[in-house]
N, C-alpha and C positions, 0 to 999 in steps of 0.2 A: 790168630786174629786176621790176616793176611786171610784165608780162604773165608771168613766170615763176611769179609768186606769189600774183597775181588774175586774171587774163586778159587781154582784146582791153582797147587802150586807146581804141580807134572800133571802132564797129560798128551795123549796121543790122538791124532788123526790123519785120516787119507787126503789127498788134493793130486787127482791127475797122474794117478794111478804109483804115487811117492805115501810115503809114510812116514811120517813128521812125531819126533818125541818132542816139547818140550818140556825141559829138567829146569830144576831149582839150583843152583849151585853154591847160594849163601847160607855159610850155616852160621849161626851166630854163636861168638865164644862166651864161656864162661864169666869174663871182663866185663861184654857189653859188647868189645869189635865182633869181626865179621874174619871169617876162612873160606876161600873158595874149595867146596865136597859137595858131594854130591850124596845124603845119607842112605843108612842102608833101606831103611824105608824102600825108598826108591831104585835102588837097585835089584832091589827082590822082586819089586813090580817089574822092571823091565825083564829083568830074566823070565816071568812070565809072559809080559808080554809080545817078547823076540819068539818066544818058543809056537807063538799062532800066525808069524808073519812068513810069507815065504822067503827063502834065503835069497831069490833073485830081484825081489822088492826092493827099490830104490831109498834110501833112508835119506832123514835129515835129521840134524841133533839140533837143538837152538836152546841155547845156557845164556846168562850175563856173564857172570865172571870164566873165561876162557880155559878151555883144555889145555891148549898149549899158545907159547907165543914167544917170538924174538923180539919182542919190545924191549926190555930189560939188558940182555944185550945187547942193542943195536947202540942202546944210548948210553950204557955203560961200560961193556967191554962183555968180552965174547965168556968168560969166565965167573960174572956175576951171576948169583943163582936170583931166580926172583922169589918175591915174597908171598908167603902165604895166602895174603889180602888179595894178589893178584893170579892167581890161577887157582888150576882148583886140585888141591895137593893127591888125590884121588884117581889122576886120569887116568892110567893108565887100566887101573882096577874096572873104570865105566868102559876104555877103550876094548878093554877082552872081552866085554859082553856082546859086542859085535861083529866078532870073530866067527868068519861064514858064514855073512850074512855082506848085505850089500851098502854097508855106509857108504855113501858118495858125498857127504856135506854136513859140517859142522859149523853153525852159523855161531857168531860168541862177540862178548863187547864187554861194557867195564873199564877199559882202557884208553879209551878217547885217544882211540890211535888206527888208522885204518893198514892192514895186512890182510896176504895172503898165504898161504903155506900150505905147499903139498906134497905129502908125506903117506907111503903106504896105499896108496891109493884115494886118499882122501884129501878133499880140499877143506882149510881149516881159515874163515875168512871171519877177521876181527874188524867189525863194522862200522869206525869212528864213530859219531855221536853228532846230535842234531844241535849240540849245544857247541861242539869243538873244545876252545879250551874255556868248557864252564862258561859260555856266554860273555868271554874276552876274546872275541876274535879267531882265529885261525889255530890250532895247535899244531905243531912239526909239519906244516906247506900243506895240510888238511881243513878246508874248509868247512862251517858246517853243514850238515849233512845226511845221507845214509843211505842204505846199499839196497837196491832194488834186483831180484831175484827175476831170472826169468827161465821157465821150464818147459821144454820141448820133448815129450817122448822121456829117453830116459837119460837127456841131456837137459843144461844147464848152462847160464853163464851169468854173469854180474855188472853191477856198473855203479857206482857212487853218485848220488845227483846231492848238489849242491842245493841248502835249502832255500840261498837266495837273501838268508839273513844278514843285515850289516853292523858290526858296533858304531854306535853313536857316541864320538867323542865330544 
């Protein structure tokens, strides 16, 4: 229904000479909830698709529900695993498909929590939300907001702009 009424659920393009996947990462359970994966569908595409990019081509990954993230520990303890809902139990299986080849950036959200993490050579930036916490104000000294990308050659850098919204008590 989703591509009936928005479009492609993955899909690839170029912008300035980078090469942009975005994946789907909710899969919905058998219950009704929701698991962050990435299905095979789509990894079968990408393996095609990685297979016609050249390996020195700058990549970008952009999911909702995140690859990876220290959310979960930061605010629980360093030993809590997180939950299925909130990652996408798959990554590592998506991360090998990019194995020599040039990810430099995986953009990811879902967690109304703004991070960055980099690891491997890849920088993995969870881009708080325009809403904060749910259109109550600020969530953990995050206001609302969202992350504006800026690309030079075959560098990059980031920056969170405030959207300026305020709750009205």
């Amino acid at each position: 229904m989703y591509e009936q009424r928005i479009g492609k659920r993955f899909y690839a393009f170029d912008y300035k000479g980078w090469r942009f996947y975005i994946l789907d990462s909710i899969e919905k359970d058998e219950d009704g909830t929701y698991i962050g994966k990435v299905d095979t569908v789509q990894l079968e595409w990408l393996d095609r698709e990685l297979g016609r990019v050249n390996p020195s081509t700058p990549i970008v990954v952009v999911m909702h529900i995140p690859l990876i993230t220290v959310q979960t520990q930061l605010l629980a303890g360093s030993t809590v695993p997180n939950e299925e809902s909130l990652v996408v139990i798959n990554s590592k299986e998506v991360l090998d498909r990019f194995s020599g080849h040039n990810l430099k950036l995986v953009l990811q959200g879902h967690l109304h929590f703004l991070e960055e993490i980099s690891a491997m050579g890849i920088r993995f930036i969870t881009g708080g939300a325009v809403s904060a916490s749910w259109w109550n104000g600020p969530r953990l000294g995050m206001e609302e907001g969202f992350v504006m990308i800026h690309v030079k050659g075959n560098e990059f850098n980031w920056e969170y702009i405030d959207y300026g919204w305020e709750v009205s008590r």
